[in-house]
C-alpha positions in Angstrom: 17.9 -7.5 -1.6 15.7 -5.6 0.7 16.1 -1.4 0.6 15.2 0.7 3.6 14.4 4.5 3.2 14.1 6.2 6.9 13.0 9.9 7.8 11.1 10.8 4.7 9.2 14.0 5.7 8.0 15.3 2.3 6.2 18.1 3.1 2.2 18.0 2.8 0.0 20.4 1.5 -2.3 20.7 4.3 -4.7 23.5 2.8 -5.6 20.8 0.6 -7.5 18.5 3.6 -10.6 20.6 5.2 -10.5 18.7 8.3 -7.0 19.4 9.0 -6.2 23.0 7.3 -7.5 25.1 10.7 -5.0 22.7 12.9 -1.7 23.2 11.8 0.0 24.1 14.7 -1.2 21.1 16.7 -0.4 19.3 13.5 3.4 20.5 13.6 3.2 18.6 17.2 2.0 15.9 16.0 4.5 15.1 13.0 7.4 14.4 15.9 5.8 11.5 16.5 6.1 10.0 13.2 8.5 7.6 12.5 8.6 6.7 8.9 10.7 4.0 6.8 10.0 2.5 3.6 10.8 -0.7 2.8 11.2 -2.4 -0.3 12.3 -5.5 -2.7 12.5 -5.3 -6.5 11.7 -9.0 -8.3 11.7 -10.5 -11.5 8.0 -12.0 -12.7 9.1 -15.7 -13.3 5.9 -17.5 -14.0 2.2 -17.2 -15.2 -0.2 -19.9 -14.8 -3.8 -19.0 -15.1 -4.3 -16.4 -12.3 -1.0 -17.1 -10.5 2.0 -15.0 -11.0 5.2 -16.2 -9.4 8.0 -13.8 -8.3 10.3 -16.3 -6.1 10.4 -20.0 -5.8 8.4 -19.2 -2.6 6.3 -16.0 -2.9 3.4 -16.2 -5.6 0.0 -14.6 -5.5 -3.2 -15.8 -7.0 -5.3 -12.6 -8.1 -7.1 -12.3 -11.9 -6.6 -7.8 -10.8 -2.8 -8.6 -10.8 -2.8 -10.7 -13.7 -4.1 -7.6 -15.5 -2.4 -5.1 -14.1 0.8 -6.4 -14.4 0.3 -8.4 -18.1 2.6 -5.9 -19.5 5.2 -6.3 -16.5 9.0 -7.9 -16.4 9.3 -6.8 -13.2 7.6 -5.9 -9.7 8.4 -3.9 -6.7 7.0 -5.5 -2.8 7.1 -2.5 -0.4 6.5 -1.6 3.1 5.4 2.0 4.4 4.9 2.8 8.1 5.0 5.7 10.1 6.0 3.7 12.9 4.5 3.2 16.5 5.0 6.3 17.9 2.3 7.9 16.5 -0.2 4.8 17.2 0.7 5.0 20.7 0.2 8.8 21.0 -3.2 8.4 19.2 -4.4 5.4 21.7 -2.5 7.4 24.6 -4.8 10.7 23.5 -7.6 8.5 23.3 -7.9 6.5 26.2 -7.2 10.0 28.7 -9.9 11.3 27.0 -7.9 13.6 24.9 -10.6 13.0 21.8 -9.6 16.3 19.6 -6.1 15.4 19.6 -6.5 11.8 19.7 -8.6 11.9 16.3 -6.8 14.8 14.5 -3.6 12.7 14.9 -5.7 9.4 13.7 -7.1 11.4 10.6 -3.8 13.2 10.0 -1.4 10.2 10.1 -3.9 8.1 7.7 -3.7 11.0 5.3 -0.3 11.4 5.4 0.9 7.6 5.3 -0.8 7.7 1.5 1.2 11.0 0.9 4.5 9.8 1.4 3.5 6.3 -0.5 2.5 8.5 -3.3 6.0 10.8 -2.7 8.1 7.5 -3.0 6.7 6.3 -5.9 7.3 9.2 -7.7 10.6 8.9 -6.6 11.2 5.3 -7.4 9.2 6.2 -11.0 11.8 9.2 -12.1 15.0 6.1 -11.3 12.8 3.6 -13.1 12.2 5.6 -16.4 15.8 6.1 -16.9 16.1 2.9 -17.4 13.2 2.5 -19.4 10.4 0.8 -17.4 7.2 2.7 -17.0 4.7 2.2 -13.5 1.4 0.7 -13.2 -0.7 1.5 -10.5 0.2 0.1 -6.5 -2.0 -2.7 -5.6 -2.8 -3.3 -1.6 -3.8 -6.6 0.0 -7.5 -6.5 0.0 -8.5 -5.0 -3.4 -10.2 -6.7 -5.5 -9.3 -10.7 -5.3 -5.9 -9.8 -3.8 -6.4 -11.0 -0.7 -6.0 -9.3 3.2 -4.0 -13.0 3.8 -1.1 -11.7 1.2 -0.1 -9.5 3.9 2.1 -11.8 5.8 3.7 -13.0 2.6 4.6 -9.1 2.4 6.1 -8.6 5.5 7.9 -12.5 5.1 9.0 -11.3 2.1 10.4 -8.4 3.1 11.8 -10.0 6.8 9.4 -7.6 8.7 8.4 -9.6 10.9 10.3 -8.0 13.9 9.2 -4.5 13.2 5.4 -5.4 11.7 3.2 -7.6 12.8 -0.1 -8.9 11.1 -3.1 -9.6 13.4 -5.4 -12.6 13.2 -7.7 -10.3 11.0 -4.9 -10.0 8.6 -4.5 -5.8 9.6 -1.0 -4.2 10.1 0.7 -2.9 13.4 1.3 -0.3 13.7 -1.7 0.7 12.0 -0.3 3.6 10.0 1.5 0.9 8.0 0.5 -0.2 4.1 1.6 -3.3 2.0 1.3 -3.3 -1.9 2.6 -4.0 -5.3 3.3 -2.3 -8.3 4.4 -3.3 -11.5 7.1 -2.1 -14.5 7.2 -2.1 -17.9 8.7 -1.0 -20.7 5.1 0.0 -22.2 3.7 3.1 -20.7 0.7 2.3 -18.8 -2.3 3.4 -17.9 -3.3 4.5 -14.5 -6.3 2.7 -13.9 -7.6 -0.7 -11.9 -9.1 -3.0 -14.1 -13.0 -3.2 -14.4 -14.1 -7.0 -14.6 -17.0 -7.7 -16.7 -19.6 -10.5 -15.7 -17.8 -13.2 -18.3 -13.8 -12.4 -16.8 -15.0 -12.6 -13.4 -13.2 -14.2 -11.1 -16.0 -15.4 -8.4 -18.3 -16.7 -11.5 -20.8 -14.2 -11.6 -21.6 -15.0 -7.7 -22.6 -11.4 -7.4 -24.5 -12.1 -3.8 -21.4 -13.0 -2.3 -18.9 -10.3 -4.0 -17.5 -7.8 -2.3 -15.2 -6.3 -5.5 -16.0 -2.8 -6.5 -14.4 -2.4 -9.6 -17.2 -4.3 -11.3 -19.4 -3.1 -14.1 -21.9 -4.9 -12.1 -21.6 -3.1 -9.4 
């Protein structure tokens, strides 16, 4: 069953950003515009086969970084964070009437604060999760590491989003201020950190020329 979570407005620290500390009045403005909803879906891991992990009988990813981050796993949460389109449209608005300084504050402030409430949430969802016993691992986004930008429309399928998100030929989210990702429980407490590949686990066969993965002692 899908779970929906609308009008979460945790409040952010804005003292802690430099570029949007001296602008909090306009910022104030700005946060009517956001419209944000979290969506989600809890499943069962059924399946491991090499590098492919299989939730449902028709959602499965291939990805050696989520084999390892979720090797301790039983279960998985999908989710969906947007602030919705208002706050796209007032940024493009700003933008195109040549209202730049408002136009990019709102840009910088609604990218900021799209991770804020993601990391809000999970602390949320963690607190209900270790009462029962499961401990986090970290989220995982479509396009880091081998999980690829195309497993975004398997989100949003998954989550039947495709009425209120839609995924571009590039394999981006609209609206923009929207993220996809997984995260993994288990009843072992985790730690918080991606997995490095060395040169013999990785996935692309040591092609380094052609690899654009970070977390790589190669790199």
């Amino acid at each position: 069953m899908v779970k929906s979570l609308k009008n979460l407005m945790p409040e952010m620290d804005l003292n802690a950003y430099p570029e949007l500390r001296e602008h909090k009045e306009e910022i104030e403005s700005i946060k009517k515009k956001l419209q944000t909803v979290i969506y989600w879906k809890d499943l069962q891991i059924l399946s491991r086969e090499g590098d492919r992990i299989s939730f449902t009988s028709d959602f499965s990813v291939e990805s050696y970084f989520l084999q390892e981050v979720f090797k301790d796993s039983t279960k998985v949460t999908v989710a969906c964070v947007s602030l919705g389109s208002s706050i796209t449209r007032y940024i493009q608005e700003k933008m195109a009437g040549g209202g730049y300084y408002l136009g990019a504050l709102a840009d910088s402030f609604a990218s900021h604060y799209v991770e804020y409430l993601t990391e809000r949430w999970v602390e949320l969802r963690q607190k209900e999760e270790l009462s029962r016993g499961f401990y986090p691992t970290v989220r995982f986004s479509p396009g880091y590491g081998d999980f690829e930008l195309e497993n975004q429309q398997q989100i949003i399928n998954l989550l039947g989003l495709e009425a209120e998100i839609t995924v571009t030929d590039s394999f981006l989210l609209e609206p923009e201020k929207t993220i996809t990702f997984i995260m993994g429980w288990s009843h072992k407490p985790q730690t918080k950190a991606y997995p490095v590949v060395t040169r013999n686990s990785c996935p692309g066969k040591g092609n380094c020329q052609y690899c654009t993965t970070l977390a790589c002692e190669s790199k």
